[in-house]
C-alpha positions as CSV (number, residue, x, y, z in Angstrom):
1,X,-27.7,1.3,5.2
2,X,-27.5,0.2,8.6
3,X,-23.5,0.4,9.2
4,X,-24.3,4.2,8.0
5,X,-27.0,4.8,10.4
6,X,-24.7,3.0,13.0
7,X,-22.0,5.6,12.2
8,X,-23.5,8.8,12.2
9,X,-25.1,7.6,15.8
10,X,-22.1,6.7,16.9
11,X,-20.7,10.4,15.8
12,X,-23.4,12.3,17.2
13,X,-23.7,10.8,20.3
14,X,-20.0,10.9,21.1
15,X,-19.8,14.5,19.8
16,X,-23.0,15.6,22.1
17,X,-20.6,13.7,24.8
18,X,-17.5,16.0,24.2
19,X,-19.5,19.2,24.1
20,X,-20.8,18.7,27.9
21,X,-16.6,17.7,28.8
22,X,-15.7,21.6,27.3
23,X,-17.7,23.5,29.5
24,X,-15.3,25.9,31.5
25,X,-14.0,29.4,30.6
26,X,-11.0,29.1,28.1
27,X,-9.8,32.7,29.7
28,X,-6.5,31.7,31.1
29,X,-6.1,30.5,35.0
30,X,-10.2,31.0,35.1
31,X,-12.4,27.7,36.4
32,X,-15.9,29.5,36.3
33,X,-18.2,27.9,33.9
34,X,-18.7,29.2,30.6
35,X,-22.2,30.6,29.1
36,X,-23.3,31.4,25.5
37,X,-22.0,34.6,23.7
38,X,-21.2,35.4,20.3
39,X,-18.4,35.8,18.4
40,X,-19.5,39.0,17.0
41,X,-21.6,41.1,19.3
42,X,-25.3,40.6,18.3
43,X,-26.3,44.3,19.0
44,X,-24.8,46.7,16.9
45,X,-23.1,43.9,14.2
46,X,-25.1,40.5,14.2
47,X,-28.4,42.6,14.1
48,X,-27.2,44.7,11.2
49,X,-27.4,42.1,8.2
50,X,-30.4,40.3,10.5
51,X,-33.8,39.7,9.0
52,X,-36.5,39.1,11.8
53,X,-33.4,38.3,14.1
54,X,-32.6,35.4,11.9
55,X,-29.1,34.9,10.0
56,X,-28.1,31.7,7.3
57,X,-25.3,30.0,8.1
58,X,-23.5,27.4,6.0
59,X,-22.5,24.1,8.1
60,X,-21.9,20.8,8.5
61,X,-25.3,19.2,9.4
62,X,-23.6,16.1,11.8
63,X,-26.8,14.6,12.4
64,X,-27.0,13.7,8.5
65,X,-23.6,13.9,7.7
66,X,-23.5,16.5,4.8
67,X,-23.2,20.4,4.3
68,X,-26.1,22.8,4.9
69,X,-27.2,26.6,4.5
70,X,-29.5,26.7,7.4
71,X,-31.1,29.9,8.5
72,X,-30.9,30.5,12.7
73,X,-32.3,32.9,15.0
74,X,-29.3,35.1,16.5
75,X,-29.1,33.3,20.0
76,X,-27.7,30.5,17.9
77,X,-25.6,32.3,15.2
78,X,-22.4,32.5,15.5
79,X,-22.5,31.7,19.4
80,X,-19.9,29.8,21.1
81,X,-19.8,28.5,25.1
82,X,-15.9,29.8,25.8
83,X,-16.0,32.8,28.4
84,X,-18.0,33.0,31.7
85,X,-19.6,36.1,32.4
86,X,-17.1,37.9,33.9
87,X,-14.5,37.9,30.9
88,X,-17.0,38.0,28.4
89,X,-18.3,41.3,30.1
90,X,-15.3,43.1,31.1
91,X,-12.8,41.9,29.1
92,X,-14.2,43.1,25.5
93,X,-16.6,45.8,26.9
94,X,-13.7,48.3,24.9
95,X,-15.5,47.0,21.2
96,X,-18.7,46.2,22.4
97,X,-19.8,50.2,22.1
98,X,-21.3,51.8,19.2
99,X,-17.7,53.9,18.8
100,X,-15.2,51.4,18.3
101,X,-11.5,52.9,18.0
102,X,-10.0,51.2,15.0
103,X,-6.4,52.8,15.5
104,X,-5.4,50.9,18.0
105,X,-3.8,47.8,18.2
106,X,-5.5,46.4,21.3
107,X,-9.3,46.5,19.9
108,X,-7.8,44.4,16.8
109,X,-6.7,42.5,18.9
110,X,-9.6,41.8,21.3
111,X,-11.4,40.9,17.9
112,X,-8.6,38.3,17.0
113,X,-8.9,36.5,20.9
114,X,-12.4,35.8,20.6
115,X,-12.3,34.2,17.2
116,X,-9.1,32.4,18.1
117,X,-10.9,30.7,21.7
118,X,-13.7,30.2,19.0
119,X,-11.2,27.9,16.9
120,X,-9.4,26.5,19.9
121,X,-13.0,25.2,21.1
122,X,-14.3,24.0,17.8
123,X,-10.2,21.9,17.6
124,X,-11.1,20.3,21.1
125,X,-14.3,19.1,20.4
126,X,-12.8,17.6,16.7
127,X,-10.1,15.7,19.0
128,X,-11.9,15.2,22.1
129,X,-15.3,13.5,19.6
130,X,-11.8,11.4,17.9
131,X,-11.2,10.4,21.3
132,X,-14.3,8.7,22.5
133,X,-15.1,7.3,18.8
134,X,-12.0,5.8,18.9
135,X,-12.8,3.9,22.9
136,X,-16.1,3.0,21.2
137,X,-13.3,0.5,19.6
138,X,-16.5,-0.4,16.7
139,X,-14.7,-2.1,13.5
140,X,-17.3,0.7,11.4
141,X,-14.3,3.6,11.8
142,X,-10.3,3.5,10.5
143,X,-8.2,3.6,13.7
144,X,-5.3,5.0,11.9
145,X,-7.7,7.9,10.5
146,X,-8.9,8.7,13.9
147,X,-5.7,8.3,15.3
148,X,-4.1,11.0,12.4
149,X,-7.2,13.1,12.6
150,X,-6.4,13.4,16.8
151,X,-3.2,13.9,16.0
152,X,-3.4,16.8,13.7
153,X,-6.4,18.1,15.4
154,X,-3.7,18.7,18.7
155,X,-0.9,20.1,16.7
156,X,-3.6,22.8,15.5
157,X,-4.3,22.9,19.2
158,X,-0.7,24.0,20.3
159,X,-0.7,26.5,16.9
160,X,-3.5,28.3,18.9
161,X,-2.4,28.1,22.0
162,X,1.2,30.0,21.2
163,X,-0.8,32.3,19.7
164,X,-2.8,32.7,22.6
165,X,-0.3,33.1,24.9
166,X,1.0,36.3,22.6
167,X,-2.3,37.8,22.3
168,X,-2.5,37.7,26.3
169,X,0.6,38.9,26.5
170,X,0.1,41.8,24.4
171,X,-3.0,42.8,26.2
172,X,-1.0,42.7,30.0
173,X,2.5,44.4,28.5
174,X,2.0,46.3,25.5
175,X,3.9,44.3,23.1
176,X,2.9,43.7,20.1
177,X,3.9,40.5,18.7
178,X,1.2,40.6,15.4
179,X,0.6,42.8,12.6
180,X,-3.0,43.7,12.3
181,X,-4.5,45.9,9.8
182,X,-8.2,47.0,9.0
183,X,-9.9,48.5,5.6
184,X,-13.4,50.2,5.3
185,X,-14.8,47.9,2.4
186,X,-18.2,48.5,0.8
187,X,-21.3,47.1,2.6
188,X,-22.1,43.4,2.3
189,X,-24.7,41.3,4.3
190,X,-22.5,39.0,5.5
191,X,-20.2,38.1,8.9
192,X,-16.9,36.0,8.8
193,X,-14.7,36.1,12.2
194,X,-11.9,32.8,11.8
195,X,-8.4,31.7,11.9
196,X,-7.3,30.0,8.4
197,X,-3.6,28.0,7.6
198,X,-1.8,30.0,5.2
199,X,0.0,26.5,3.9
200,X,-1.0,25.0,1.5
201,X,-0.8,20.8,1.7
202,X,1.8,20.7,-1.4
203,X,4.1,23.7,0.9
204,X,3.7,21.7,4.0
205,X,4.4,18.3,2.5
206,X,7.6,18.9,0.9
207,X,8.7,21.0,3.9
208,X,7.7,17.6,6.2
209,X,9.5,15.7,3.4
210,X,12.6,17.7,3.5
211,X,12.4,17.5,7.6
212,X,11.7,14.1,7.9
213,X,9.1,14.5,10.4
214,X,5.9,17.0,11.3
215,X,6.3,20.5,11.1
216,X,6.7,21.9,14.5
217,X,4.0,25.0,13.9
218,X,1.6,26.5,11.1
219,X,0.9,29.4,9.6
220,X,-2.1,30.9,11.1
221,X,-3.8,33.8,9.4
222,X,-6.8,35.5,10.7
223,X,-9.4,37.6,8.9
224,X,-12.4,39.2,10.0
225,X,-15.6,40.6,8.1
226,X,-18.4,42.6,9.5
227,X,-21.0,45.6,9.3
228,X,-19.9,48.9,10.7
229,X,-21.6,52.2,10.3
230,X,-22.4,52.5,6.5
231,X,-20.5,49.9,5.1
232,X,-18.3,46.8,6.5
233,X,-15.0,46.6,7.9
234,X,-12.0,44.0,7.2
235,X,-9.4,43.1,9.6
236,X,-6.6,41.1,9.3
237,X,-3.3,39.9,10.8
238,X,-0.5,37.4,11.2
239,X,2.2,36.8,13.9
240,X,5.5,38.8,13.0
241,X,7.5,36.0,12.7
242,X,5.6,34.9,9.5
243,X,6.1,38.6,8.1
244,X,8.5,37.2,5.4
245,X,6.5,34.4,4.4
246,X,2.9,36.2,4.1
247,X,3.6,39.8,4.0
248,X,3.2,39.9,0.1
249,X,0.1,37.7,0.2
250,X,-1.3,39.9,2.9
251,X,-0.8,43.5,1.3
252,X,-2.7,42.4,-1.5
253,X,-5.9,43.1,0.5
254,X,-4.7,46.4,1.2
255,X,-3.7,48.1,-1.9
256,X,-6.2,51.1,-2.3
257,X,-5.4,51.6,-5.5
258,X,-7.0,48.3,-6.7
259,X,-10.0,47.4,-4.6
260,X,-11.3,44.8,-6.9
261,X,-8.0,43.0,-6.1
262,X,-8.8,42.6,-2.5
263,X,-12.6,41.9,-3.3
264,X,-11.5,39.0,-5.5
265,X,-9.2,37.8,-2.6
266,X,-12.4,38.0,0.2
267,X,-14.5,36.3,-2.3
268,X,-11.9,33.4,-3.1
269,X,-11.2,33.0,0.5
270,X,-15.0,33.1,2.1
271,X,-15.6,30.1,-0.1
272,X,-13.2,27.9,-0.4
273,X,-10.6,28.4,3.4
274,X,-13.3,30.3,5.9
275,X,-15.8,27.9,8.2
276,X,-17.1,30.6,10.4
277,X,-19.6,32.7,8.3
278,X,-23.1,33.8,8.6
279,X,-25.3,35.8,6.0
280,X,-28.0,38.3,6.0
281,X,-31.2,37.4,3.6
282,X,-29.8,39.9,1.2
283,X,-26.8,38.3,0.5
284,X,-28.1,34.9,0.8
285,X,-31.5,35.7,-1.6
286,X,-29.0,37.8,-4.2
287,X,-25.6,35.5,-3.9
288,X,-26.9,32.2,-2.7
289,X,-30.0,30.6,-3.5
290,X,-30.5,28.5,-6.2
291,X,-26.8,27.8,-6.4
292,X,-26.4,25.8,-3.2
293,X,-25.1,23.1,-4.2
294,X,-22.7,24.9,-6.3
295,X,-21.1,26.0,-3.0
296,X,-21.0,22.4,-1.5
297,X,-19.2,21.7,-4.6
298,X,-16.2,24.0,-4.3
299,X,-16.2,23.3,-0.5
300,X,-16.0,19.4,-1.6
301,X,-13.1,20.4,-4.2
302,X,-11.4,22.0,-1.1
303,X,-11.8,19.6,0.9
304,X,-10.6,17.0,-1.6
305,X,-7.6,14.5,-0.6
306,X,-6.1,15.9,-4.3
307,X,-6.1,18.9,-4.0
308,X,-3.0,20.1,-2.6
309,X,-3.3,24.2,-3.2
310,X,-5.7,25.3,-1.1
311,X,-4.9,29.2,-1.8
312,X,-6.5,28.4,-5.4
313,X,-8.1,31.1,-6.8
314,X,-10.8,32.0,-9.0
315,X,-11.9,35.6,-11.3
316,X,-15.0,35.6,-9.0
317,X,-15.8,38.9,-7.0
318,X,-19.3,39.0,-4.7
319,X,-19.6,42.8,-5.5
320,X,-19.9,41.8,-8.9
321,X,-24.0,41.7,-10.2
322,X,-23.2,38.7,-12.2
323,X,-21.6,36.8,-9.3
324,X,-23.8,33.9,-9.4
325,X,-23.7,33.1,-13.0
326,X,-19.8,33.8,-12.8
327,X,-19.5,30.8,-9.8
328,X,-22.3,28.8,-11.2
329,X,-19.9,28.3,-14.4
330,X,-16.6,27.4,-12.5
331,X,-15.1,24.2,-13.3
332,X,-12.5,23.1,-10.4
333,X,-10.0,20.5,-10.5
């Protein structure tokens, strides 16, 4: 009991320690500090699915060590500390009106660079909380875990960064190095705005195998879920130069001839591949309660050494009325 007291201390304090090191706006060549915004706008999106300015949000309580539904007000949902004023204000002021323009590529894409800072944040404080653990030199953690975990944790890093460097460069030139798409889906109460690796363990360890070494990048995917008008809109996207490898994948979400399809795929992936999510009382009260732990569950399968598909899926569709009794009956391994 007291070695796991000792190591949850020792994580929280030297977590609390890396969040006041990442304090500066991630916008490029900018050293102002950054201040809290969200990663959806709360007025207009956020506020939408909000009961009494409050949204549930499913997380990793570090304090205790184990996964949580917990229901926040909106100044904490889905806020992050990774633009100063200035670039949170101007830069995104285009899709922080009540008339977005959908048809263009550059308001897809000003969706797709605040989640990605969003990820590049949450990666630095994974590494940077690896870091200190590992000065802390206590015999209660595995050095060669912490040292794989920091290791990993910068490879994602660099994945981001490319990307970022794209993104910018498609906002100052015009290029368009991504394919980015956007559907009008039916209305749900829920927001999910993240970056997700299209590999699976199995496809990246034989192609590590085959190398003899680390892969040199990942496939990053992004997807995007939120209330619009009178129902919800999804957006997703890919760099170009994974068009072969994910184009098929990526269609399926598309076809509007077969919307259950692309349900069954949002479903599949909210679970089981997307952190960043938050839902309304509706959604939560109808697709949620009772059944908690049966979504700790499947995020434990995912999360499971094992299991080496992590694009698994399931006949399990949240539009469905008999959703919960559906999940509630999965048996994963």
């Amino acid at each position: 009991m007291t070695s796991n007291f000792e190591i949850l201390r020792i994580i929280v304090k030297c977590r609390n320690a890396a969040k006041n090191k990442i304090k500066k706006c991630f916008y490029p060549d900018c050293s102002e500090k950054s201040i809290n915004s969200h990663i959806l706008q709360r007025k207009g999106i956020l506020d939408k699915i909000s009961t009494d300015s409050h949204l549930w949000t499913f997380r990793n309580n570090h304090q205790k060590d184990e996964l949580e539904f917990k229901r926040l007000g909106l100044k904490k949902a889905f806020a992050f500390n990774c633009f100063c004023n200035h670039h949170d204000t101007e830069l995104f002021k285009e899709i922080e009106t009540t008339d977005i323009d959908f048809t263009k590529y550059r308001t897809m894409l000003l969706f797709t660079l605040r989640v990605l800072y969003d990820e590049i944040y949450k990666k630095m404080l994974f590494v940077e909380t690896r870091e200190l653990i590992l000065d802390t030199n206590s015999d209660l953690f595995d050095k060669e875990d912490l040292i794989t975990d920091i290791e990993d944790g910068k490879l994602a890093i660099s994945d981001l960064k490319r990307i970022e460097q794209k993104i910018i460069l498609d906002l100052e030139q015009n290029t368009e190095h991504f394919v980015l798409k956007k559907r009008d889906i039916p209305r749900i109460a829920l927001c999910v705005s993240t970056f997700f690796t299209y590999d699976t363990t199995e496809e990246t360890d034989k192609a590590e195998a085959e190398l003899g070494r680390k892969l040199d990048r990942y496939t990053e995917m992004f997807i995007s879920i939120f209330p619009y008008q009178q129902g919800n809109i999804l957006m997703m996207g890919y760099e170009k130069i994974d068009e072969v490898k994910v184009k098929d994948y990526f269609d399926e979400f598309f076809i509007e001839e077969n919307p259950e399809l692309c349900y069954m795929k949002i479903t599949n992936l909210l679970i089981f591949n997307c952190e960043n999510k938050v839902f309304g009382d509706q959604f939560y009260n109808s697709k949620i309660e009772g059944i908690e732990s049966k979504y700790i569950e499947a995020t434990q399968f995912m999360l499971d050494k094992n299991n080496k598909n992590e694009r698994t899926s399931f006949k399990i569709n949240f539009y469905d009325e008999d959703f919960k009794q559906i999940f509630s009956a999965l048996k994963f391994k």
